[in-house]
N, C-alpha and C positions, 0 to 999 in steps of 0.2 A: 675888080678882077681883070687878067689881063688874059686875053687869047693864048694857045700856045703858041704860033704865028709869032706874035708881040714876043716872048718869051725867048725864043729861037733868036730871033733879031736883035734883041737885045744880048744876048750872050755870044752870039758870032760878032756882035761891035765890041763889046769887052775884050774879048781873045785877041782882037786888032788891035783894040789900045791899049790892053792891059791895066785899066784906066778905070774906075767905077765914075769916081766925078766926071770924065769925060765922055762916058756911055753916054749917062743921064743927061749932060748940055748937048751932047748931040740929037738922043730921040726925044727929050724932054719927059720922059719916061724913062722906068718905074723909079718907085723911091730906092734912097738908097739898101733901107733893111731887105725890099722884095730882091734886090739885084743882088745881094749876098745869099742872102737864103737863096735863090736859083744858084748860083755858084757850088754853096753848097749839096745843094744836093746832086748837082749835074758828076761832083764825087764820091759820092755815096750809092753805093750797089742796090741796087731794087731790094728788099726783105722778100726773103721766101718761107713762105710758110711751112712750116712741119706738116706731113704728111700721116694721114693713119689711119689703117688699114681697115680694110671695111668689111665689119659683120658679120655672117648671113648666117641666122639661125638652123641648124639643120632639123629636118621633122620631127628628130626624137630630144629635139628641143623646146619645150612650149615652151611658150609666152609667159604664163604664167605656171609658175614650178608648184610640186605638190604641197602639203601642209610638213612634211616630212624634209624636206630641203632647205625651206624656210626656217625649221627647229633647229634642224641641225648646224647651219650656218648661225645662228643667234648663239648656240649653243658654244663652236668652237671661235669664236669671235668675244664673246663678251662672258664666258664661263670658262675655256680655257685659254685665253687671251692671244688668240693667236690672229695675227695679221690681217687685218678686214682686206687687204688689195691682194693678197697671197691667194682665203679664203677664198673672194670674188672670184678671182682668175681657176682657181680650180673649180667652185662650180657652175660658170659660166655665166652667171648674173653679175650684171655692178654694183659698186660698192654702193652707188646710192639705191638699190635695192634691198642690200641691208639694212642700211639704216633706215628708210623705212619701213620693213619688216620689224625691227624694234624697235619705232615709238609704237605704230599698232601695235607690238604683243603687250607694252608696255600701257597702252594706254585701255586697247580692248580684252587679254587675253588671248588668247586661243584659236576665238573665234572670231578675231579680228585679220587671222590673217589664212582665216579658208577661201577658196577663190567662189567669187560671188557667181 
C-alpha cells in the first residue's frame, strides 16, 4: 500500500512527464497497474450516494399494525393481485412486512399473525 503522500507525488511527477515509465524510474515506485489505476480515478467523480428520506412513524402509527391491516393487505396483495409496493405505500408498512405477514398466515394461520 502506498500513503496518500506517495500517491500525490507520484501523479504531480506524471503530470510533468506525462510519462508512466518515466514516473516509476524516477521514484522507483508504484507499479505500473497502481499508477494507471490512480490516473484513473483521479478522472472519475467521487460516486454519490442516493439519498432517502427518513421515516418517522407518527403515534397513530404503531409499530405493529392490528390483525385487521395485516388481513387486509394479504388480502389485496395476494387475492386481488394488486401491487405489494403500491399496497405497502398506502398502508404505511414495507413490503418486507407483507411478505412476512404471509409466510406466517401461511404457515401459522390467523393466529400467527396477532401481535404477541
Amino acid at each position: 500500500m502506498y500513503s496518500k503522500e506517495q500517491k500525490d507525488i507520484a501523479l504531480r511527477i506524471y503530470h510533468q512527464t506525462e510519462s508512466v515509465t518515466e514516473t516509476i524510474r524516477i521514484l522507483g515506485y508504484p507499479t505500473r497497474r497502481n499508477l494507471y489505476t490512480w490516473i484513473a480515478e483521479e478522472n472519475t467523480p467521487p460516486k454519490t450516494r442516493k439519498e432517502y428520506p427518513v421515516i418517522d412513524n407518527p403515534p397513530d402509527h404503531p409499530r405493529n399494525p392490528p390483525l385487521e391491516v395485516k388481513l387486509n393487505a394479504i388480502h389485496r396483495c395476494y387475492e386481488l393481485g394488486e401491487n405489494i409496493k403500491y399496497v405497502s405505500e398506502d398502508i404505511g408498512y414495507s413490503r418486507a412486512s407483507i411478505y412476512q405477514w404471509r409466510k406466517r398466515y401461511l404457515k401459522e394461520g390467523t393466529l400467527g399473525l396477532m401481535n404477541h
